[in-house]
C-alpha positions in Angstrom: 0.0 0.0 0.0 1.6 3.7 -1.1 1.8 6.0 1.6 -1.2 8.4 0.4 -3.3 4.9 0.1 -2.3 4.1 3.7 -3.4 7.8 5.0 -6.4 7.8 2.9 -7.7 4.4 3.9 -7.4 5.4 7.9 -9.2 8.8 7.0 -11.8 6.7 5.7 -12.0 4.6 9.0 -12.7 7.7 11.2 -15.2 9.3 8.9 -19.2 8.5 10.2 -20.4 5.8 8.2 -22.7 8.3 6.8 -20.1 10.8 5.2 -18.2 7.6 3.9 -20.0 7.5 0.6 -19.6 10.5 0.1 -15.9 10.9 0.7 -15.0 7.4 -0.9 -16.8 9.0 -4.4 -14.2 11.9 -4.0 -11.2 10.1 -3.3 -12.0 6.0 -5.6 -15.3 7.9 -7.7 -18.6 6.9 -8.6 -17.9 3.4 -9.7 -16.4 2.3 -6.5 -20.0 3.0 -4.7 -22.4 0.2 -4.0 -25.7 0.8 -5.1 -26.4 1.1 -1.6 -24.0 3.7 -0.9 -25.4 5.7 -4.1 -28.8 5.9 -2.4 -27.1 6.6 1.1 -25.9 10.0 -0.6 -29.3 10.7 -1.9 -31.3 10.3 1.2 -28.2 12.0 3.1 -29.0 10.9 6.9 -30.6 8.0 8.4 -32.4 7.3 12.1 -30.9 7.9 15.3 -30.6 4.0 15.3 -29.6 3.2 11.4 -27.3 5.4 8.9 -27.8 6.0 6.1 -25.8 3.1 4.5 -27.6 0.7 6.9 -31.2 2.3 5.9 -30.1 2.0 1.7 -28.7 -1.3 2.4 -32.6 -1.6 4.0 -34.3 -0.5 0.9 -32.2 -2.3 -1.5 -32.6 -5.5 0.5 -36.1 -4.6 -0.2 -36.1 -5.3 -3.5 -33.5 -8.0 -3.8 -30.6 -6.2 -4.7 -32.1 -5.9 -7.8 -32.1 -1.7 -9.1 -34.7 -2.4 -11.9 -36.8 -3.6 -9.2 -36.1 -0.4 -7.1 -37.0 1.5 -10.2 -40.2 0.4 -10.2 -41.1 1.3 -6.5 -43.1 4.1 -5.9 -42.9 7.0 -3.4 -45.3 4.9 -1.3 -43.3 1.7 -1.9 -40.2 3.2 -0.6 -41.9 5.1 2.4 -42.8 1.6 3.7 -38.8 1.4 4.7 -37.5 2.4 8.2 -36.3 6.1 8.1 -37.8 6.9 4.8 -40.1 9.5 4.6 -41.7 11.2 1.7 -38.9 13.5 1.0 -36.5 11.0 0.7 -39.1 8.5 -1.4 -39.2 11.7 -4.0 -35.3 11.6 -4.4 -34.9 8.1 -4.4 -37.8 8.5 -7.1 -36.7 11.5 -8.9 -32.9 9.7 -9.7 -34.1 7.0 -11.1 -36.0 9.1 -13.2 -33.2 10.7 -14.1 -32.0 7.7 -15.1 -34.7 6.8 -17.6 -34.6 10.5 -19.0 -31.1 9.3 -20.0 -32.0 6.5 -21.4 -34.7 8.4 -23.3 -32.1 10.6 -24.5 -29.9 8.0 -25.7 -33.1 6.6 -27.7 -33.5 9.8 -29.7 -31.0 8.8 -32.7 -32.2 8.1 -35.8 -32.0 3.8 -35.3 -33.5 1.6 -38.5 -35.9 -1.8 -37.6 -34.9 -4.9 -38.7 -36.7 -6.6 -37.3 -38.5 -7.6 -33.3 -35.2 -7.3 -31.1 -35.0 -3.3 -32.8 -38.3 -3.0 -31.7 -37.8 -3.8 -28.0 -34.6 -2.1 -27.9 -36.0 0.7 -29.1 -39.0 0.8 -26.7 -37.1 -0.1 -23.2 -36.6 3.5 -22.5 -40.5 4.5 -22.8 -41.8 1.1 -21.4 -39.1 -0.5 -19.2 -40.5 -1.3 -15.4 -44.3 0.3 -15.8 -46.9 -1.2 -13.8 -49.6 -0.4 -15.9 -50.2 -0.7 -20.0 -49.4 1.4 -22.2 -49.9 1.3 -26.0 -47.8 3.3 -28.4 -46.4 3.3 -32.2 -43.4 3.6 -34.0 -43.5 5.8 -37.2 -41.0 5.1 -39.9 -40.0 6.3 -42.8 -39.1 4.6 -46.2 -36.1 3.4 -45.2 -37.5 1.5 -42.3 -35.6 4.0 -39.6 -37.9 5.4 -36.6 -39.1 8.7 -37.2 -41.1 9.5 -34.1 -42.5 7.4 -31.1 -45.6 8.0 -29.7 -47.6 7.1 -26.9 -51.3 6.8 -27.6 -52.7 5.3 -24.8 -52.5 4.7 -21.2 -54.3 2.2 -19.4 -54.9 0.2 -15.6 -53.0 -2.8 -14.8 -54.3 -5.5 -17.2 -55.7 -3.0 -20.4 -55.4 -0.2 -22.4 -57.4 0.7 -25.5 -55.9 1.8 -28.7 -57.8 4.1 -31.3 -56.9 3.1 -34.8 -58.4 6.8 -35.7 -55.8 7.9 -33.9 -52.5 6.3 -34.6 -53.1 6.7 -38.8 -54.2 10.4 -37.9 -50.7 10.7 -36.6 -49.0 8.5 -39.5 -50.6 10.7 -42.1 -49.5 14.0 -40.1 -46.1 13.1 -39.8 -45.8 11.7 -43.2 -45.0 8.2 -41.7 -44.2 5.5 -44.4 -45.2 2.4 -41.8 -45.8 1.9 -38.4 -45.1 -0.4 -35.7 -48.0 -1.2 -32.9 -46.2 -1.7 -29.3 -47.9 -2.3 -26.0 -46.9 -3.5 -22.4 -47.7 -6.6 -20.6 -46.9 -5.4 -17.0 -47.3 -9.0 -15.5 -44.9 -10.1 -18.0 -47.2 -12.7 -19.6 -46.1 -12.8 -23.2 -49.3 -14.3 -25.0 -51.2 -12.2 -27.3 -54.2 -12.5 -26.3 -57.7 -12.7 -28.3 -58.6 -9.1 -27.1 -55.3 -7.8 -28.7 -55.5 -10.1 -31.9 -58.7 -8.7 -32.6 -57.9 -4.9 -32.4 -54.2 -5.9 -34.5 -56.4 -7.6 -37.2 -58.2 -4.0 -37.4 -55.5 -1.5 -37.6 -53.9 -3.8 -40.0 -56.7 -3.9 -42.1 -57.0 0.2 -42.1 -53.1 0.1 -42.6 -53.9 -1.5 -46.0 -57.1 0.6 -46.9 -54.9 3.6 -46.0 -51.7 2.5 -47.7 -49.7 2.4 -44.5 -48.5 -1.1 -43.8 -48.2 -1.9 -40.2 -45.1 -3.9 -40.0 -45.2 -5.9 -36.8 -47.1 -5.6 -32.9 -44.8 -6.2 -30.5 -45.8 -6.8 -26.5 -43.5 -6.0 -24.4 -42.6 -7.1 -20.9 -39.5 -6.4 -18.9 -38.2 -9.8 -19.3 -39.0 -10.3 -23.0 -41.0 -9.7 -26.2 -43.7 -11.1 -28.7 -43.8 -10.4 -32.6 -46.9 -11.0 -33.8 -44.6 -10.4 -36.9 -42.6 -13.7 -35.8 -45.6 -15.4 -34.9 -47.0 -15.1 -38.2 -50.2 -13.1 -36.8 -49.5 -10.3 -39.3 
């Protein structure tokens, strides 16, 4: 061990286990942090009994370790752990948002389909640990390369409702070539079922009237996807 290793490491040691995160970012940075110890600097104290590394290390036991299941906690979710309150839920909250946004960001470059995986690629930023449906469309253009997404419904738990009025009123507007039908299966089932079959038959039946192919529907779970494409359903 180098001398400034041995002086830092025995700074460390007489810092309050609740500025240690903070100081260990400065001195090893950001990778060397636990998950835990990331959320230990956002919530920033803990209980007279627990600091705030013992009440992160709480919330991620939580959730299994697992941060994509933490990202799907809500503020009430993570006010349910000792010493979190509501203004620590919204942080915890608001960063993984943050998070997504980035994600989102990342998702905003041109990208061409070819074929199911694009699709759920594509989509993980907008649909990625949601606990209730949503049903949205990629619009692309001649070359097959997304154009815009768009979300045209949101539903409960187990439905949404998609208005074919409304997703060829946006192809036409935007001067879309084909379109992609995407929805969420929050449970994670991946089975089409007869409901959705039914409303994919019509919109791809108005795609042809209309000139505007629909090129696959894709349901999408956090674990997985199914092409009604691959499943020879379209």
């Amino acid at each position: 061990m180098e001398e400034n290793d041995y002086f830092n490491h025995h700074k460390i040691l007489s810092w309050a286990e609740e500025d240690r995160p903070r100081e260990k970012l400065l001195l090893k940075g950001k990778a060397a942090l636990s998950d835990a110890e990331l959320i230990a600097i956002l919530i920033g104290s803990g209980t007279v009994s627990l600091s705030a590394v013992d009440v992160a290390k709480g919330i991620m036991n939580s959730v299994g370790n697992n941060i994509n299941d933490l990202a799907r906690q809500t503020v009430k979710d993570l006010m349910k752990n000792k010493g979190i309150g509501e203004a620590k839920a919204i942080t915890i909250v608001a960063a993984l948002e943050l998070g997504r946004r980035r994600k989102d960001a990342g998702a905003e470059r041109k990208r061409k389909i070819k074929g199911p995986e694009d699709i759920y690629d594509e989509m993980k930023p907008y649909l990625m640990d949601l606990r209730h449906e949503e049903f949205w469309i990629l619009l692309l253009n001649q070359a097959n390369i997304v154009m815009k997404a768009m979300r045209i419904s949101s539903g409960g738990v187990s439905g949404t409702i998609a208005d074919a009025r409304m997703i060829f009123k946006e192809a036409i507007e935007n001067l879309a070539s084909s379109v992609i039908l995407v929805h969420n299966h929050p449970s994670g089932q991946l089975v089409a079922s007869q409901a959705d079959k039914q409303l994919t038959e019509q919109i791809v039946a108005s795609g042809k009237m209309l000139g505007i192919p629909i090129l696959d529907h894709v349901i999408f779970s956090d674990n997985g996807y199914f092409s009604f494409m691959d499943a020879g359903l379209i």
